[in-house]
C-alpha positions in Angstrom: -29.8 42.9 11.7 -28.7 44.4 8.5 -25.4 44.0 9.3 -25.5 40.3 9.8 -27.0 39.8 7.1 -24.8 42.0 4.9 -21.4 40.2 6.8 -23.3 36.8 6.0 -24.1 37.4 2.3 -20.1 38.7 1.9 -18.5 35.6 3.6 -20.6 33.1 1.3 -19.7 35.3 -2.3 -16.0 35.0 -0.7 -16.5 31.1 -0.8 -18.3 31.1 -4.2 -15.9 33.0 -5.1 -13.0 31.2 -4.3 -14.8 28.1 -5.2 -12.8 27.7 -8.7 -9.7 28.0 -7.0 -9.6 24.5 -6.2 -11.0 22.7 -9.2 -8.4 21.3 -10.4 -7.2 19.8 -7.0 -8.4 15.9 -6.3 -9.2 16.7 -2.7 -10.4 13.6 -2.0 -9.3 10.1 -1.7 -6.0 8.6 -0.4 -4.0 11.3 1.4 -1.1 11.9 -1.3 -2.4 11.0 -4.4 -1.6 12.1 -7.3 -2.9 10.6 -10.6 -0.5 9.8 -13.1 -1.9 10.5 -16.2 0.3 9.7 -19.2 -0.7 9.7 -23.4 2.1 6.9 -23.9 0.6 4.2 -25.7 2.1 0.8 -24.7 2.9 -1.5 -27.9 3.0 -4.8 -25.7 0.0 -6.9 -25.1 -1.5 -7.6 -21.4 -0.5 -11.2 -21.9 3.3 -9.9 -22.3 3.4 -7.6 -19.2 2.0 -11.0 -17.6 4.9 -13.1 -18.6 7.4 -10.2 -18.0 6.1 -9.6 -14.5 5.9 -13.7 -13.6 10.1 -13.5 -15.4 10.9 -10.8 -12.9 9.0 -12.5 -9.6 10.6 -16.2 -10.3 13.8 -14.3 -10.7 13.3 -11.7 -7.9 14.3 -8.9 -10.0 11.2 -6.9 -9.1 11.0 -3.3 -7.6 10.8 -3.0 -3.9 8.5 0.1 -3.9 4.7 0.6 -3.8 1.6 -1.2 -1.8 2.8 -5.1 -0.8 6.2 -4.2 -1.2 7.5 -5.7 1.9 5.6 -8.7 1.7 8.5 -10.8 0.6 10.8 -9.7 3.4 9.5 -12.3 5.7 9.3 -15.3 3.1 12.7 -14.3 1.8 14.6 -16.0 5.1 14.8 -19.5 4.0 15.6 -22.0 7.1 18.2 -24.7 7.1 16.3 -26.7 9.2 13.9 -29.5 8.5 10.1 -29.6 9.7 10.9 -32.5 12.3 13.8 -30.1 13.8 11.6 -27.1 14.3 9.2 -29.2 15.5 11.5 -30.8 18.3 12.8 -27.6 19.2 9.2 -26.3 19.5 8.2 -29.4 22.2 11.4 -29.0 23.7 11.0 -25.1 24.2 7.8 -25.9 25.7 8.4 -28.5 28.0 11.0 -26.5 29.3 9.1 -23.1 30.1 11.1 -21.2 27.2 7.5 -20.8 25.5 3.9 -20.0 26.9 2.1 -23.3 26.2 0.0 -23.9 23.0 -0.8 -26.4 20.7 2.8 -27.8 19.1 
């Protein structure tokens, strides 16, 4: 019995222990995260990062990295064709067992 005990009480002062060991980590949260801490003040005003960001989106100069990055990759194929052909080829595909029906 004393024995338990004494292997119990050992095993939890290990943990307390070892306890400040991981203090400094952020383990929770998104796996990989890492916060970016930085004492740079920025001299520009939120309004001006609004405009520069809005610049860089109308002129598609902005950064393909981070969350949404890959959103544009689908709007970024522009299509030749008009609305009335992609809608004739649509019925056409249709009526013609190229497509599973639905509403065209």
């Amino acid at each position: 019995m004393n024995t338990k005990f004494f292997a119990s009480a050992l095993i939890a002062a290990a943990a307390f222990a070892a306890a400040p060991a991981f203090a400094g980590d952020n383990i929770s949260g998104e796996v990989g995260y890492v916060p970016q801490v930085s004492s740079a003040k920025s001299s520009l005003t939120r309004e001006a990062v609004r405009a520069e960001y809005l610049q860089a989106e109308r002129n598609g100069t902005l950064p393909e990295v981070g969350e949404g990055a890959d959103t544009g990759a689908v709007a970024s194929a522009k299509s030749t064709l008009s609305r009335d052909a992609v809608r004739a080829e649509a019925v056409y595909a249709v009526r013609h067992g190229q497509l599973v029906g639905g509403e065209v």
